[in-house]
C-alpha positions, 0 to 999 in steps of 0.5 A: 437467195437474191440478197446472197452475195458471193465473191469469187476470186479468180479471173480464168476461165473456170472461175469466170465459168463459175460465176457467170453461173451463179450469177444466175441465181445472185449477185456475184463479184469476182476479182481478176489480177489483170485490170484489162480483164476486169475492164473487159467484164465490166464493160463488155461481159466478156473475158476474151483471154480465156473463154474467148467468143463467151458472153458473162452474165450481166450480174457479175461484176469484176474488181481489181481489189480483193478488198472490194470483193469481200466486203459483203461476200456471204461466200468466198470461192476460190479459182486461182491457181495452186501456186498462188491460192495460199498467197490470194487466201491471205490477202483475203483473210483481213477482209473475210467475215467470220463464218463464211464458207470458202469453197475451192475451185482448184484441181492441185495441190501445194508445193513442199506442203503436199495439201489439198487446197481445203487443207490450206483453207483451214491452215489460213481461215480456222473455223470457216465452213470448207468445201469443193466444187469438181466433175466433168466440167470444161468451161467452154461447154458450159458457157454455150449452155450445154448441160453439165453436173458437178459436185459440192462437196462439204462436211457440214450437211446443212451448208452444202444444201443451201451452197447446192442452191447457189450453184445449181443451175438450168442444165447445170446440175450439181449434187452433194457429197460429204466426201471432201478429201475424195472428190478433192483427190479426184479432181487433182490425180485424174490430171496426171492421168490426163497427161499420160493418154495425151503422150499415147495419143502423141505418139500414135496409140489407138482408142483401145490403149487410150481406155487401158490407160483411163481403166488403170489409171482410175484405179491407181487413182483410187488407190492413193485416193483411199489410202488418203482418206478418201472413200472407193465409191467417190472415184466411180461417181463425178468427181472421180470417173466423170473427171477422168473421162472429161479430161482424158478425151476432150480437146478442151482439157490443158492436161491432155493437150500437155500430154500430146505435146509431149508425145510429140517430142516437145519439152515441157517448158516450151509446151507450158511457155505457150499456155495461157491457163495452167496445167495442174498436172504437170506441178502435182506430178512431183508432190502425188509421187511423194504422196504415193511413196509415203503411204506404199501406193503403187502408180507406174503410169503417173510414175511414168509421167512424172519421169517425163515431165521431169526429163529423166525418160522420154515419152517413148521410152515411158509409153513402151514400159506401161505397154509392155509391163507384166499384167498379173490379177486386174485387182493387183496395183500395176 
């Protein structure tokens, strides 16, 4: 494990959560677009922009060039954001060794193309292993050493064990899965869900709304899910319900925050132009009504909060439909 190398692109929060992490177990080198914030890391250990009053562990290095970061990457991980992962991927792809496994960070999917980051990853790297790591996992958290479980999840039974070793760590605790497109679809649609507690607790609701809205929610989230691909009994595990929770109720989460703001009355763009991280699910919002409509999948809360993020109905008015809609059998859609 000590001559194992990762490289890992990326300079947020979670990508610098992530490599702080393993580089408890190996050397970790992580490319930042900003070279202040690789500066930063590499003189300080810190990264004040997004995880401000943390300490990075002293083994990660940062580097402006992502040619610099791959040339002796034995795994490539990917923390950027959706809209420009397929753009960082191929500015990687010349430096990439044949083989190595690439596992994505990123709870979003592709504009105009509808895929999963994995799904890019095998457009952009053929033949290269592809996995995720997701679950309740908010950077802050763990950075104080607090403890915390995820999920890798790969295809291939023989990798994921030995990329289980790579990020497991103290009260980090990660398991496996072979599930790929079910924890993938796990951690981008409990975003929009997200979003949707945000605005009742914006506009005033109590806790027994927000956990009918979590409840329902998981459940249109497994139905697209499944209909995807991905297995039922992903979406009560990590990656599905302990996402949805995590990001539903902390204050830490951009999604929800996006989602109080909105209740609040504000506009999308004004809450976004204040962010310094991104919300994924104010851009997957559009492309999982898509997705749904396609495959005849039945979401009137993410429905509802693509609407307002669209500006065709206001929180208030897409709050009093979900409240007043006509509750039939608990295992009907709606």
């Amino acid at each position: 494990m000590k001559s194992l190398k990762v490289g890992l692109l990326g300079g947020g929060s979670w990508g610098t959560a992530v490599a702080s992490l393993v580089a408890k177990n190996t050397d970790v080198t992580m490319w930042a677009r900003d070279k202040d914030t690789v500066k930063e890391i590499n003189s300080h250990h810190t990264n004040e922009k997004y995880l401000p009053g943390a300490t990075i562990h002293k083994r990660v290095t940062a580097r402006h060039r992502i040619k610099k970061v791959m040339a002796d990457a034995d795994v490539l991980v990917m923390g950027v954001p959706s809209n420009v992962f397929r753009e960082v991927l191929e500015e990687a792809k010349p430096y990439i060794r044949a083989w190595v496994p690439v596992v994505s960070l990123t709870k979003g999917l592709e504009k105009d193309t509808d895929l999963r980051m994995t799904e890019v990853v095998r457009q952009v790297l053929p033949g290269h292993p592809v996995g995720v790591l997701t679950g309740p996992n908010l950077s802050r958290e763990i950075m104080a050493g607090q403890a915390a479980a995820s999920v890798i999840a790969m295809e291939d039974e023989i990798i994921v064990k030995q990329l289980q070793k790579v990020f497991n760590s103290g009260l980090f605790r990660v398991y496996t899965n072979d599930d790929v497109i079910g924890c993938e679809l796990g951690g981008v649609l409990k975003n929009i869900i997200a979003i949707a507690v945000g605005m009742g607790v914006g506009l005033g609701a109590g806790d027994n709304t927000r956990s009918a809205l979590i409840t329902r929610g998981l459940a249109e989230v497994t139905r697209l899910g499944v209909a995807l691909g991905g297995r039922a009994e992903t979406f009560s595990g990590l990656a599905g319900m302990g996402d949805m929770l995590a990001t539903c109720i902390s204050p830490q989460s951009r999604n929800h925050h996006v989602g109080i703001e909105l209740g609040r009355g504000r506009s999308i763009d004004d809450i976004i132009s204040e962010m310094v991280m991104v919300a994924e699910g104010v851009k997957s919002a559009p492309t999982v009504m898509a997705l749904a409509a396609k495959h005849n999948i039945e979401m009137p809360i993410a429905r509802d909060v693509s609407d307002v993020i669209a500006g065709t109905r206001t929180p208030v008015q897409a709050f009093a439909g979900l409240v007043r809609q006509m509750a039939g059998s608990e295992s009907d859609p709606g």
